[in-house]
C-alpha positions as CSV (number, residue, x, y, z in Angstrom):
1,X,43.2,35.5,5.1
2,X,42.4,34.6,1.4
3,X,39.6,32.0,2.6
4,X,38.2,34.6,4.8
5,X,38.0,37.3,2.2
6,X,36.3,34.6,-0.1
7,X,33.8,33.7,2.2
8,X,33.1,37.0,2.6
9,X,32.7,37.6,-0.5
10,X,30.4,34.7,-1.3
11,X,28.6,35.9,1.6
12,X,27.9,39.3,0.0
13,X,26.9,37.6,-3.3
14,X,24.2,35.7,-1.2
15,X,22.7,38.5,0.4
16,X,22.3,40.5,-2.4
17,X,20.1,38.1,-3.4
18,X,18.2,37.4,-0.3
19,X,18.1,41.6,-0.9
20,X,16.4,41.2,-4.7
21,X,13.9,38.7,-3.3
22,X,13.2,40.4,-0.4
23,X,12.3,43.6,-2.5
24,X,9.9,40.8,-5.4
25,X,7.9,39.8,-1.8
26,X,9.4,36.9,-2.0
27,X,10.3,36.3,1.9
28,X,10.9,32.6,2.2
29,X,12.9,32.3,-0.5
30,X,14.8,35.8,0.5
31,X,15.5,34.2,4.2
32,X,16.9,30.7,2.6
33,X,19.7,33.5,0.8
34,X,20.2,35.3,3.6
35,X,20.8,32.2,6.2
36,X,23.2,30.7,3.5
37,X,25.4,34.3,3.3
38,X,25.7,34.0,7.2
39,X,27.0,30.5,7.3
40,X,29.2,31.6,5.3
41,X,30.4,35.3,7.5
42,X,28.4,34.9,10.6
43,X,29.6,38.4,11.1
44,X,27.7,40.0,8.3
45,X,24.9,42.2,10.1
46,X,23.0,43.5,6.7
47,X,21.8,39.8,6.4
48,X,21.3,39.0,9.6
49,X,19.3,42.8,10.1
50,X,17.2,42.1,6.9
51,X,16.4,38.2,8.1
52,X,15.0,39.8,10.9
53,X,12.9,42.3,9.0
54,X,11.9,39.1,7.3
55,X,10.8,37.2,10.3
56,X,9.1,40.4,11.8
57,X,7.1,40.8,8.6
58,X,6.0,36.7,9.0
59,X,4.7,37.8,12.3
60,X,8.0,36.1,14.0
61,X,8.5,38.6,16.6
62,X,10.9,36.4,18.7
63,X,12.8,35.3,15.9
64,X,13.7,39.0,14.7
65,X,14.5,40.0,18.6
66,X,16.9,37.5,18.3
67,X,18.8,38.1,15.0
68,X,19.0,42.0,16.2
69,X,20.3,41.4,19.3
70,X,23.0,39.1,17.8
71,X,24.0,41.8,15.5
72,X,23.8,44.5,18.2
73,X,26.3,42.1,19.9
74,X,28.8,42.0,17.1
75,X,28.7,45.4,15.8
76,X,27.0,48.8,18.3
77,X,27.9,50.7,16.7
78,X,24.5,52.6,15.8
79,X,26.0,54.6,12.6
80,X,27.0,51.2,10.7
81,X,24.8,48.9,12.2
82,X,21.0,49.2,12.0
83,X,20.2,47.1,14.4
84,X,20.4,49.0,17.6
85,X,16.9,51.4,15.8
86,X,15.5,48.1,15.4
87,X,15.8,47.0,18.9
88,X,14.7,50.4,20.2
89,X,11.5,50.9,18.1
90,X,10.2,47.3,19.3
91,X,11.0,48.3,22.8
92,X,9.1,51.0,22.5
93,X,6.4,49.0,21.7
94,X,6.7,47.0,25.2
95,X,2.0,46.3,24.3
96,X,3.0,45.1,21.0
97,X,5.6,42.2,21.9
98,X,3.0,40.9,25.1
99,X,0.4,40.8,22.2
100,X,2.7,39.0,20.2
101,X,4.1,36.8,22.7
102,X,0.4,35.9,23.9
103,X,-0.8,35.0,19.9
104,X,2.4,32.7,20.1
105,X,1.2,30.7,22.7
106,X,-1.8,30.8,21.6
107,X,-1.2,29.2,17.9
108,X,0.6,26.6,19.8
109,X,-2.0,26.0,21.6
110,X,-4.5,25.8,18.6
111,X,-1.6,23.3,16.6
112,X,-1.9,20.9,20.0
113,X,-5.6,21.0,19.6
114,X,-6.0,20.1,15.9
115,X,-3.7,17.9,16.5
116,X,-5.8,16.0,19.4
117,X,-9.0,16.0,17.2
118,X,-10.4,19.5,18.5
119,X,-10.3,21.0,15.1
120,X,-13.2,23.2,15.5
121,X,-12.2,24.9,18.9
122,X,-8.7,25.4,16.6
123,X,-10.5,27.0,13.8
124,X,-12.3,29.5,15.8
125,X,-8.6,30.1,17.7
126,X,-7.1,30.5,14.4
127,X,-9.4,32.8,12.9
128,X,-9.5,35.2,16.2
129,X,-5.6,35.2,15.7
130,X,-5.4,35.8,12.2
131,X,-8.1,38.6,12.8
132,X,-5.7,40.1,15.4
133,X,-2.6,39.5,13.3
134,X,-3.0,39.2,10.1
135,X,0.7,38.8,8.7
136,X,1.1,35.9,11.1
137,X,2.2,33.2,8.5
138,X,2.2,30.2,10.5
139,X,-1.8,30.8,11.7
140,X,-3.0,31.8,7.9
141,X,-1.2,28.6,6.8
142,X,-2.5,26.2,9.8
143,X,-6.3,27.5,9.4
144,X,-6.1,27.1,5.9
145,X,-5.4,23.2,5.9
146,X,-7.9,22.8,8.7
147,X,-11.1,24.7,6.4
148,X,-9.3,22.3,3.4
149,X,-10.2,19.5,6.0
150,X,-13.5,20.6,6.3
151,X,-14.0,21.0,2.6
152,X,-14.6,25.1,3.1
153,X,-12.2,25.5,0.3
154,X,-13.4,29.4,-0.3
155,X,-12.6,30.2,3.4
156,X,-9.1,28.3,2.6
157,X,-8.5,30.1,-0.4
158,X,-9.0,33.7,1.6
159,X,-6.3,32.2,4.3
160,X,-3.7,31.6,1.5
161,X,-4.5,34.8,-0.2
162,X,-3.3,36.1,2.7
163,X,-0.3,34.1,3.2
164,X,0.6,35.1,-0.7
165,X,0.1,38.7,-0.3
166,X,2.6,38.5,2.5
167,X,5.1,35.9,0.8
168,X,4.2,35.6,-3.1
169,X,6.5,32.4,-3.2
170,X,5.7,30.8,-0.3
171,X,6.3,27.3,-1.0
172,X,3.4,25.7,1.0
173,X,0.9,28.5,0.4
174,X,1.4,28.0,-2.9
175,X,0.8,24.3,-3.1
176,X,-2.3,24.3,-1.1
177,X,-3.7,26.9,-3.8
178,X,-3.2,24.8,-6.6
179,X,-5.5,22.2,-4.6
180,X,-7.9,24.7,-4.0
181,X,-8.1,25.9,-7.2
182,X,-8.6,22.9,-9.0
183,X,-11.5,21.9,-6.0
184,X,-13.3,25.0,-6.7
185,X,-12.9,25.5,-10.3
186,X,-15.5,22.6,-11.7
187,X,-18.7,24.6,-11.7
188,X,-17.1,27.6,-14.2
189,X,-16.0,25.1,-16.7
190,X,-19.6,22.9,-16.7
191,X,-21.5,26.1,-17.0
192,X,-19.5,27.0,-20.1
193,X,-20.1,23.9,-22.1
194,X,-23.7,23.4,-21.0
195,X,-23.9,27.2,-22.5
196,X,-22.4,25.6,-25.8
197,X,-24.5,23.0,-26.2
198,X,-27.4,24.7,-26.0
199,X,-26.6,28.1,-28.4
200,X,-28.5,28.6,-32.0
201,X,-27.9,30.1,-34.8
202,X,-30.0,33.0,-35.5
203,X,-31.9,34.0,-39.2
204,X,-29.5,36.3,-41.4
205,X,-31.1,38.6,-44.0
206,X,-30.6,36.2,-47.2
207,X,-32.6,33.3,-45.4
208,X,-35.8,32.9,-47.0
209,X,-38.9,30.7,-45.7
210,X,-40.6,29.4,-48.7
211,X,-44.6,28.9,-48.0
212,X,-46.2,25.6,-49.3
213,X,-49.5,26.0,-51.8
214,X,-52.5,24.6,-50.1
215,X,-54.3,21.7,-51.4
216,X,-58.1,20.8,-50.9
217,X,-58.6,17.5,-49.7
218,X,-61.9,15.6,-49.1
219,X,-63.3,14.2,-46.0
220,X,-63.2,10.4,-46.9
221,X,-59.7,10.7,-47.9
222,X,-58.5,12.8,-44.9
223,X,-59.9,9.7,-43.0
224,X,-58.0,7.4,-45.0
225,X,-54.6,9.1,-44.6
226,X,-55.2,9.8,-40.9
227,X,-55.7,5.9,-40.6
228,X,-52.7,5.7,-42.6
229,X,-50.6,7.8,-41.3
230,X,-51.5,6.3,-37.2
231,X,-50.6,2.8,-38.4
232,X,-47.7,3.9,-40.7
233,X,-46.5,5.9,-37.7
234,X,-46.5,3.3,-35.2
235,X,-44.5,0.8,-38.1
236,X,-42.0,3.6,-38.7
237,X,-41.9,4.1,-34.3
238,X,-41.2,-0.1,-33.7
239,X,-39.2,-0.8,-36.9
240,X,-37.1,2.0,-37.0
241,X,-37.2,4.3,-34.1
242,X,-37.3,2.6,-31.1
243,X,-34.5,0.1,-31.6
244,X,-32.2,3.6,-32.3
245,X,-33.9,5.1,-29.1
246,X,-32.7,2.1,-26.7
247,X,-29.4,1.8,-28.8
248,X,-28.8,5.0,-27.7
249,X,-30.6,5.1,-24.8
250,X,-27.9,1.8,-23.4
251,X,-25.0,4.0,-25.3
252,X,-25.5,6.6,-23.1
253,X,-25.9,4.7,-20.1
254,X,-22.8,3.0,-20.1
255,X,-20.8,6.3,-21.1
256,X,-22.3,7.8,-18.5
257,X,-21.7,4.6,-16.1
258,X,-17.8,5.1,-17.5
259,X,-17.8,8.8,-16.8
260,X,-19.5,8.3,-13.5
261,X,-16.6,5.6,-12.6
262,X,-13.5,7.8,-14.5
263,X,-14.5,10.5,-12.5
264,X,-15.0,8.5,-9.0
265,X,-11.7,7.1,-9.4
266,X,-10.2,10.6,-10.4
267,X,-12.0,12.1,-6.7
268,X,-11.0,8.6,-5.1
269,X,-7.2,9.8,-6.3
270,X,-7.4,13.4,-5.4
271,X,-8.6,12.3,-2.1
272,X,-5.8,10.2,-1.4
273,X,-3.5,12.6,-2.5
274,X,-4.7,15.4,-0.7
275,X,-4.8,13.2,2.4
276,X,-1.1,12.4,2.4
277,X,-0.4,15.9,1.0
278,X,-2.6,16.7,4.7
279,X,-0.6,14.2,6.6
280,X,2.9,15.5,5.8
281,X,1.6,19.1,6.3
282,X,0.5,17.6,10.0
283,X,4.1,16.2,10.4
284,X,5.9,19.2,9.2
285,X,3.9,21.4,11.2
286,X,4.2,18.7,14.6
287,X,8.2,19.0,13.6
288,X,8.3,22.7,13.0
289,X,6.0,23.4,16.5
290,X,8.5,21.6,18.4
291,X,11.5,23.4,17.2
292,X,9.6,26.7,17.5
293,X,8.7,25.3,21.2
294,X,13.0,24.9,21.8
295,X,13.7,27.7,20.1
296,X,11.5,30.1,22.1
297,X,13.0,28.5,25.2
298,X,16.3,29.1,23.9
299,X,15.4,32.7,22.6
300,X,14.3,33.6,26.4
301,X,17.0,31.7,28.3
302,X,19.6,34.2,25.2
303,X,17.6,37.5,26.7
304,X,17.8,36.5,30.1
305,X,21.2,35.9,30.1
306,X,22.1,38.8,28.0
307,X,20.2,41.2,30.5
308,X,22.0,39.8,33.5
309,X,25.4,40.3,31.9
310,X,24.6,43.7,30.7
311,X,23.2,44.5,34.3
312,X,26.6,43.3,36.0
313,X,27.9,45.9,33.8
314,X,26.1,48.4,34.3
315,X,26.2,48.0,37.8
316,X,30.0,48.4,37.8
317,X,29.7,51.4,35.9
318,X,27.7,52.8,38.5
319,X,29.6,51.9,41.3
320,X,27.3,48.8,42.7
321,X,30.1,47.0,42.8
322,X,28.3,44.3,45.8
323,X,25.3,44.1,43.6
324,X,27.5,43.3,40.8
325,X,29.3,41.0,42.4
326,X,26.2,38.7,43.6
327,X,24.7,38.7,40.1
328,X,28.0,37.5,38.7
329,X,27.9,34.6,41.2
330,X,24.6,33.9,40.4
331,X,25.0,33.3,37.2
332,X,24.0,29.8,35.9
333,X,27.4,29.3,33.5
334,X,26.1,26.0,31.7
335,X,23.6,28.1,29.7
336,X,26.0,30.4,28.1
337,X,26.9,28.6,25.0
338,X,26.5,31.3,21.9
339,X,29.8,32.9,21.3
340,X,28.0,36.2,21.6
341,X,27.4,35.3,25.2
342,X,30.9,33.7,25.6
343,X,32.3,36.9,24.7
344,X,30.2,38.8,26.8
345,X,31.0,36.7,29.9
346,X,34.4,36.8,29.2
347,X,34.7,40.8,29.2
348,X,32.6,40.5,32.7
349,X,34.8,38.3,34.0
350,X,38.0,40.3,33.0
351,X,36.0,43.4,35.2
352,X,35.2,41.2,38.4
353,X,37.9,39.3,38.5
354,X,40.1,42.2,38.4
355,X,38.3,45.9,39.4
356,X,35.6,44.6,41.4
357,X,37.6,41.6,43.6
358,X,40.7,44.4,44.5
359,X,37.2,47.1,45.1
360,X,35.7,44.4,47.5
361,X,39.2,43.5,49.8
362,X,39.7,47.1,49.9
363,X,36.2,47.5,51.0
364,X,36.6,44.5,53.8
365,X,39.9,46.3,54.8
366,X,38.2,49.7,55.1
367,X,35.7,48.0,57.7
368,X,38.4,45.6,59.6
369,X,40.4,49.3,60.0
370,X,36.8,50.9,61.4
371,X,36.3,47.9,63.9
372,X,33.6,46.8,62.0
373,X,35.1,42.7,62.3
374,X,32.1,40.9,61.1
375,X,31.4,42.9,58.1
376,X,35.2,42.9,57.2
377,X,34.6,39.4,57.4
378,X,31.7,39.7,55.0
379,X,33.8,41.1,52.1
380,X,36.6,38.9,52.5
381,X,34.1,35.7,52.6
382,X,32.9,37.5,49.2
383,X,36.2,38.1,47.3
384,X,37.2,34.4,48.1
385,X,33.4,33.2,46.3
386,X,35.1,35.4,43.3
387,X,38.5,34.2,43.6
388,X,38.7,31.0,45.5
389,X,42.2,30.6,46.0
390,X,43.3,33.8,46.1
391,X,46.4,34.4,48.5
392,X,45.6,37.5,49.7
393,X,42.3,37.2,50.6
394,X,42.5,34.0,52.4
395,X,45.9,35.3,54.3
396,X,43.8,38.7,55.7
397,X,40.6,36.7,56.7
398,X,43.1,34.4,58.9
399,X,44.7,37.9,60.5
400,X,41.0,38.7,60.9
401,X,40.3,35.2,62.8
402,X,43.3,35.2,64.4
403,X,42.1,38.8,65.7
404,X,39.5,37.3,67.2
405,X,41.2,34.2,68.5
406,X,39.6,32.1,66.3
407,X,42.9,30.3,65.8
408,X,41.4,27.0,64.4
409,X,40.2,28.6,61.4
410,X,42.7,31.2,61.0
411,X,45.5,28.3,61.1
412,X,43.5,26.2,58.1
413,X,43.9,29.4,56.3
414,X,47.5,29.6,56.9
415,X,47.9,26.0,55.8
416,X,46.3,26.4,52.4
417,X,47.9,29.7,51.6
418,X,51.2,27.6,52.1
419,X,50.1,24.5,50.1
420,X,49.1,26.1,47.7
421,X,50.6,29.0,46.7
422,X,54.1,28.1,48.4
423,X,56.0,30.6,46.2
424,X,54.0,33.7,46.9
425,X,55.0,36.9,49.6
426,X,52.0,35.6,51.5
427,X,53.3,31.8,52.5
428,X,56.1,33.6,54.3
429,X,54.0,36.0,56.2
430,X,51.3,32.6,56.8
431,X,54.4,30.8,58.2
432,X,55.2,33.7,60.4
433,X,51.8,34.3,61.6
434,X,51.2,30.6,62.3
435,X,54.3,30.2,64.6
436,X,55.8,26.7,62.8
């Protein structure tokens, strides 16, 4: 009792976590909370409720259906648990869950495409389904990588955007950003320092610009010094200037070449990084597809097999009992394995078994009393597909065949009920009927 009441406990502490990052928008990290506080008390419905919110707000439809019904299952209480309002207002939206189901198969769809090299025809899926559901995590996250692939990194950023506004935290989202950011960024920064490098400083009101007295000069001597100054020139341009001009000149080329090179090597790295970054995205999303793919299937074989329970019930209530009955013998045991489901079958059981066998030999009596042989035969052949080995039933089908002198079959009755249920009122009567 102590270790229950801890768990419990520890259970409560987890969820009121998921709770706080639930209310921040932070939905991934609020579901990893809330699945922790139900391994520890599967029985706790506010976490399980609110992870369904969770998935229905990721566009995860099935998912949520799921967690409600579960909880609906444990507690049905409408006034403590909120799951039964949940589970009505979707079913009142019967046009909403098709359109869901449909953008479901869809995105999977899309995933096998991309993932057969008809990225394109998956981009323009994508988009379509986003468009139609925007809060659909999975697609914003998908057709993000894809435009990423294509080096569209605007149109990716919009896509994470998205997936950010649904799920600040979201782990992958968040990543993929970062990438995009850093992709994008490069012309902002160059257009800032080419801005520096060309800025001036402007004349303040204490510069002054001192003018130069003129000086008259003849025309023989401005001959001279233009002479002078064209050879002196060219000296100054050999000697001095043009050895600094291809210094520099081969200076700048090789920091350039080294820039050039640096920053090859830094795109050659980014590319490789982003391409293994892209493959194990591609593997997650392969891994996380199938299990969406088997938990779907599961997810629909839990409904149907919920709603034929629930209809053998109801059925009963209603006083079907033969409709009942051939739906419970129907049913395809091997796929009931959830406890919710065990424990379902098992109150079914406890009503057929019990009510509806004694309902249906009374019924086959009612007829074998009202001459009505072969459908008094009907019933009895149906209790014993309920209750195989039942004494009763097999002792008044052989009266029946012994009524109508079908005394082969009437005697292998006889014989059973004696072999097998030798301490029972209706071995006697067998032996007495049979004539040993």
């Amino acid at each position: 009792m102590k270790v229950k009441t801890s768990f419990r406990k520890i259970a409560n502490a987890y969820y009121n976590v998921g709770l706080q990052r639930a209310q921040l928008q932070d939905l991934t990290g609020a579901a990893g909370y809330l699945k922790e506080a139900l391994h520890y008390d599967k029985f706790c419905t506010d976490a399980r409720n609110l992870l369904g919110l969770i998935f229905y707000q990721m566009g995860e439809t099935a998912d949520a259906l799921v967690q409600w019904i579960i909880s609906y299952n444990f507690d049905p209480d409408p006034v403590n648990n909120r799951a039964d309002y949940f589970l009505e207002e979707i079913q009142r939206k019967t046009a909403v869950i098709e359109n869901d189901s449909e953008l479901v198969k869809r995105f999977n769809q899309a995933l096998f495409i991309a993932q057969n090299g008809g990225e394109d025809f998956a981009v323009i899926e994508l988009r379509d389904i986003t468009r139609k559901k925007p809060n659909f995590v999975k697609a914003q996250l998908l057709l993000a990588v894809l435009y990423m692939q294509d080096s569209e990194y605007v149109k990716a950023g919009r896509a994470l955007l998205e997936v950010l506004n649904i799920d600040h935290n979201n782990p992958q989202a968040s990543v993929l950003m970062e990438e995009v950011k850093k992709l994008t960024g490069r012309a902002d920064i160059e257009n800032a320092r080419l801005k520096n490098a060309f800025s001036h400083r402007e004349l303040e009101d204490g510069d002054v610009i001192i003018p130069k007295q003129e000086r008259h000069v003849g025309p023989d001597k401005i001959a001279v010094y233009i002479v002078a100054g064209i050879i002196l020139g060219l000296l100054s341009f050999y000697i001095l200037i043009l050895p600094t001009i291809r210094k520099e000149y081969t200076n700048t080329l090789n920091d350039s070449i080294a820039r050039n090179s640096a920053e090859l090597s830094s795109i050659n790295a980014q590319y490789s990084s982003l391409s293994e970054d892209y493959q194990k995205l591609n593997e997650a999303y392969q891994d996380v597809s199938q299990k969406l793919n088997a938990y779907e299937e599961e997810n629909a074989a839990f409904t149907r097999m919920y709603e034929a329970l629930n209809g053998i019930v109801i059925d009963l209530n209603e006083g079907n009992v033969e409709e009942a009955v051939n739906s419970y013998l129907a049913i395809d045991r091997s796929l009931i394995t959830t406890e919710p489901l065990l424990s379902q079958l098992h109150d079914v059981d406890r009503l057929v078994l019990n009510d509806a066998f004694n309902s249906i030999v009374s019924t086959g009596t009612s007829n074998w009393n009202a001459g009505k042989l072969d459908t008094a035969e009907y019933y009895y052949q149906l209790a014993l597909q309920i209750k195989p080995s039942d004494p009763e039933a097999m002792y008044l089908l052989a009266r029946l065949f012994q009524s109508q002198d079908r005394i082969t079959e009437a005697n292998a009755l006889f014989d059973r009920i004696v072999g097998e249920h030798p301490e029972s009122v209706y071995a006697q009567r067998s032996v007495d009927a049979r004539g040993y």
